[in-house]
C-alpha positions as CSV (number, residue, x, y, z in Angstrom):
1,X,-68.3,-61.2,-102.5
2,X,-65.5,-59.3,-100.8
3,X,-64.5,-56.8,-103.1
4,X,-60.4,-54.7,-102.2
5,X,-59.0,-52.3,-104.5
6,X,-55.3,-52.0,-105.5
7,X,-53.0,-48.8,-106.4
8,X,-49.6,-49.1,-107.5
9,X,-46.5,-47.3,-107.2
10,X,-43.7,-47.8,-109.2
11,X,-40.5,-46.8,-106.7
12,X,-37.2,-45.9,-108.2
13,X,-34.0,-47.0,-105.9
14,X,-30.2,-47.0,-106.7
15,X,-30.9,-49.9,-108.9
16,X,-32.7,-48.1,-111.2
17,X,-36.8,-47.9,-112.0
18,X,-39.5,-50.7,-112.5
19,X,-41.1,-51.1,-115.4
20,X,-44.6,-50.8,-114.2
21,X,-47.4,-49.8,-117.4
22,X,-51.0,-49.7,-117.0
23,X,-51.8,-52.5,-119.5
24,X,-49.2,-55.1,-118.1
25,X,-50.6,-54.4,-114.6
26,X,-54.6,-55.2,-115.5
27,X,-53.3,-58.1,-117.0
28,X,-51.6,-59.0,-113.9
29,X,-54.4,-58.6,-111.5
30,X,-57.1,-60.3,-114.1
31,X,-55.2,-63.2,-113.6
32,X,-54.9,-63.2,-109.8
33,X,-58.6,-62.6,-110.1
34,X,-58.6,-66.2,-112.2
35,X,-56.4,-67.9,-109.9
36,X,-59.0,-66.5,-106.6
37,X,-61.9,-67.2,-108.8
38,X,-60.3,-70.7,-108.8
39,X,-59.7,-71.0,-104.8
40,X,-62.5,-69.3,-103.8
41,X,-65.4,-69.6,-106.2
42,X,-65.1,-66.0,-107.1
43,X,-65.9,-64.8,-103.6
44,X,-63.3,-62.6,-103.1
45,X,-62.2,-59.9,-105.9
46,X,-59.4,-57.5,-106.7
47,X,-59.5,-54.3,-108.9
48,X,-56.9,-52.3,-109.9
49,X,-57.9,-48.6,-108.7
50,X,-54.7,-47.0,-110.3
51,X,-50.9,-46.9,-111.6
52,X,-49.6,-44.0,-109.3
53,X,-46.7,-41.6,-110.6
54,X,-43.3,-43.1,-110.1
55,X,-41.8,-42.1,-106.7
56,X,-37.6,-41.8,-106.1
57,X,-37.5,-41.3,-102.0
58,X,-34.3,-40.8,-100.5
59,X,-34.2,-43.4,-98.1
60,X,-33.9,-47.1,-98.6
61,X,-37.4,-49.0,-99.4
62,X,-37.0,-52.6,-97.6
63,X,-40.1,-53.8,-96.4
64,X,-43.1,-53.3,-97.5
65,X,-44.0,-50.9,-94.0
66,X,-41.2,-48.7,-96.1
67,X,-44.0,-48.4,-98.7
68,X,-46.2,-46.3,-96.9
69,X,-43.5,-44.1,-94.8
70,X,-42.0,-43.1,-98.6
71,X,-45.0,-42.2,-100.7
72,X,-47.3,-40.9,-97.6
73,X,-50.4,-42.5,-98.8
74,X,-52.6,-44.2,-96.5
75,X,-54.8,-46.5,-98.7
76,X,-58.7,-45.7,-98.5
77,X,-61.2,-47.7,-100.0
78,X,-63.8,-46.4,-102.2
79,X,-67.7,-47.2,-101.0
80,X,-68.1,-50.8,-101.9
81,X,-64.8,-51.9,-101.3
82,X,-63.9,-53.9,-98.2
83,X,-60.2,-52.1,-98.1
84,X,-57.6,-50.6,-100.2
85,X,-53.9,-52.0,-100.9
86,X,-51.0,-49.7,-101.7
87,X,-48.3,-52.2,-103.9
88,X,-44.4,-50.6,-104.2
89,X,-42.7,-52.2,-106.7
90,X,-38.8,-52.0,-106.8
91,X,-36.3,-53.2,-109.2
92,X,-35.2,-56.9,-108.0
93,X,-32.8,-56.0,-105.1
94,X,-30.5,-59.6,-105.2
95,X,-30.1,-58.2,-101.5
96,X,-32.8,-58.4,-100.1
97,X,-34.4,-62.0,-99.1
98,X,-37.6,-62.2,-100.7
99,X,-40.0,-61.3,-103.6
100,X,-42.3,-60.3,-102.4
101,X,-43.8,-58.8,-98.2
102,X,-47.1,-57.8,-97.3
103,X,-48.5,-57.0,-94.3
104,X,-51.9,-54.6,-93.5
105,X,-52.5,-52.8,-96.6
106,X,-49.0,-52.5,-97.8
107,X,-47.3,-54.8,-100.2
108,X,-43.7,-54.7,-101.5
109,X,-42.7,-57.0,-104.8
110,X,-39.1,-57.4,-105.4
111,X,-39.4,-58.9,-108.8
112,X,-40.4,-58.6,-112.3
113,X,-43.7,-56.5,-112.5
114,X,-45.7,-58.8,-115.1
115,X,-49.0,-61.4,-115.1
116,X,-46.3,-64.3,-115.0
117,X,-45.5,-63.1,-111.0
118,X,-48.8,-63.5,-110.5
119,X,-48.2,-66.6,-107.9
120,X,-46.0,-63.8,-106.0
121,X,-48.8,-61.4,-105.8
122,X,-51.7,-63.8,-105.1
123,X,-49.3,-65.1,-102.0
124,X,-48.8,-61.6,-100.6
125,X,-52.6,-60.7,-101.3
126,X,-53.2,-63.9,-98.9
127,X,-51.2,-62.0,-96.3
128,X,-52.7,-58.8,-96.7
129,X,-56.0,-60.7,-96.3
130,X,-54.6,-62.2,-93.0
131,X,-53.2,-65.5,-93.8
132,X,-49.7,-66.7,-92.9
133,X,-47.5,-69.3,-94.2
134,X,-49.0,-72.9,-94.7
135,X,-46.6,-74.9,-93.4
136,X,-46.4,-78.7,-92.0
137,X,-44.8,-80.7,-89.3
138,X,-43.6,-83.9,-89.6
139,X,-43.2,-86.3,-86.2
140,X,-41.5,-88.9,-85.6
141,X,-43.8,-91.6,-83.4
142,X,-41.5,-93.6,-81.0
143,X,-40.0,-91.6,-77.9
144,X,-38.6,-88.9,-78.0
145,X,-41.1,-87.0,-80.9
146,X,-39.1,-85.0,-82.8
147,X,-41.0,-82.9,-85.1
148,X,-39.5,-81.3,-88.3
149,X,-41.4,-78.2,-89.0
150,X,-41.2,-76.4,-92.7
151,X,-42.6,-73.0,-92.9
152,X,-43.7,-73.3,-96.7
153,X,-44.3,-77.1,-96.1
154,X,-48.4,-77.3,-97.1
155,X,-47.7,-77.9,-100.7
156,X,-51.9,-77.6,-101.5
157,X,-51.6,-73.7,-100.4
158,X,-50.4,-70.9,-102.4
159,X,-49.9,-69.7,-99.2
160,X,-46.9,-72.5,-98.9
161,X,-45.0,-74.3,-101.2
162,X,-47.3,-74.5,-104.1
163,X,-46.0,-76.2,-106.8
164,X,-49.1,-75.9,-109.1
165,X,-48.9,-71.7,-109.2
166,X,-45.9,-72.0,-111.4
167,X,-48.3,-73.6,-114.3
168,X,-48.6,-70.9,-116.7
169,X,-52.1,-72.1,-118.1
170,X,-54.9,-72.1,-116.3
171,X,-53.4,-70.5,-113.6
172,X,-54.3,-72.6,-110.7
173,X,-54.6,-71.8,-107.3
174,X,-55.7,-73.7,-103.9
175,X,-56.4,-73.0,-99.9
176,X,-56.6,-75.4,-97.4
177,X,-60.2,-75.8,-95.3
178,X,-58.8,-73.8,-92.8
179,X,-57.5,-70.8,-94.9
180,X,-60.7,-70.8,-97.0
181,X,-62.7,-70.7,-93.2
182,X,-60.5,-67.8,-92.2
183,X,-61.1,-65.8,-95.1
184,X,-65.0,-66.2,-94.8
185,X,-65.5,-68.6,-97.9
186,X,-66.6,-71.7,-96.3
187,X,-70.4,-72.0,-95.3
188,X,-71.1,-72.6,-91.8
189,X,-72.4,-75.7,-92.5
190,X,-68.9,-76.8,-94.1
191,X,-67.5,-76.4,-90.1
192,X,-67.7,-78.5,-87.5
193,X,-67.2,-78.9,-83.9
194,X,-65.3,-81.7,-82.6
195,X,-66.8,-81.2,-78.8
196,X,-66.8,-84.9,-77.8
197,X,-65.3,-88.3,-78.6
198,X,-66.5,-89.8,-81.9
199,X,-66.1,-90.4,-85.5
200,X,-65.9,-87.8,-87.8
201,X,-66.5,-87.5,-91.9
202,X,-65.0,-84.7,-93.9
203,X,-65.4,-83.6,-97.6
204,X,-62.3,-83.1,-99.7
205,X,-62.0,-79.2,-99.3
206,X,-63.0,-79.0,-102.8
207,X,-65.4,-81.5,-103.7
208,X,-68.4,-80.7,-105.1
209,X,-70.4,-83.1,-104.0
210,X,-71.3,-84.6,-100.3
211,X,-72.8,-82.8,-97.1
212,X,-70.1,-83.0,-95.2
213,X,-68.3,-80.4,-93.4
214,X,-64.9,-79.3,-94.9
215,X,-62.9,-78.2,-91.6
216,X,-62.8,-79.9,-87.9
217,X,-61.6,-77.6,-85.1
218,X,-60.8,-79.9,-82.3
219,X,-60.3,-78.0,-79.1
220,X,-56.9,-78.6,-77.2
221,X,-56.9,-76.6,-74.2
222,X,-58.4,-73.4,-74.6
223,X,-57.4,-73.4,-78.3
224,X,-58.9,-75.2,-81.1
């Protein structure tokens, strides 16, 4: 299991100050622990370490790299903890174009701080966790190829345009084979190695039953 705490910090702009209380916050992370629970057969875990004092800085707070520069914490994890995440929550900022940013152990939500934004902090957990957008191309297959590219187009990720994280009960969430590979969930027998010509069976990323693997990397120049 990979275990990462999370602290809080409530951060009062020119807008005014989040409602951020202990209780509401629990709640929230229990159920992005349901929703991982759901993705990732309760491999990877979050607790809630602590609500920190409310902080009012003096400059702007924009990105979530601004969460770290205004309350001078570097997050630490306690022994048994993979890492530590430091969460600023501001009150929604119509200005700014996005709920939610994460990036390295900081996290910024620009919304409503309650377990019904819980889609917006599993997303931004993903990126803390390393995982970027799931998006999709779509080519066209007579000369010239034109491909149409749509950064939140994977509609099976959270990590893209999920439409199932809106559903309030159970709260569902879903990785592709890849995503699940790159955050250490996927056996290694679920991988496989596309090193010569052939055919290839996959599993359903997740199925329950079969033995077959769940990814494919296919190497394309020195890539796969």
């Amino acid at each position: 299991v990979r275990q990462f705490q999370g602290d809080v910090v409530p951060i009062t702009t020119s807008l005014g100050t989040p409602v951020v209380t202990q209780v509401e916050t629990q709640a929230l992370i229990d159920r992005v622990n349901a929703g991982m629970d759901d993705a990732t057969g309760g491999v990877i875990r979050f607790t809630l370490r602590s609500v920190l004092p409310t902080i009012t800085p003096g400059t702007p707070v924009t990105t979530s790299t601004d969460v770290g520069k205004v309350s001078g914490i570097t997050p630490k994890a306690d022994p048994g903890f993979e890492s530590a995440i430091l969460i600023g929550v501001i009150v929604k900022d119509q200005s700014l174009p996005f709920a939610g940013m994460a990036g390295g152990q900081y996290m910024l939500i620009n919304y409503a701080w309650d377990r019904m934004s819980s889609w917006i902090l599993t997303h931004e957990f993903g990126h803390n966790l390393g995982l970027l957008h799931a998006n999709s191309a779509t080519c066209t297959t007579a000369l010239p190829i034109v491909c149409e590219q749509l950064e939140y187009g994977d509609y099976s990720s959270f990590m893209g345009n999920y439409l199932n994280g809106y559903v309030s009960q159970p709260y569902i969430s879903r990785l592709s084979a890849t995503e699940l590979d790159k955050l250490r969930v996927l056996p290694a027998n679920k991988r496989s190695f596309a090193l010569e010509s052939g055919t290839y069976n996959l599993s359903p990323v997740y199925s329950t039953s079969g033995d077959f693997p769940k990814v494919l990397y296919i190497p394309i120049a020195n890539q796969y």
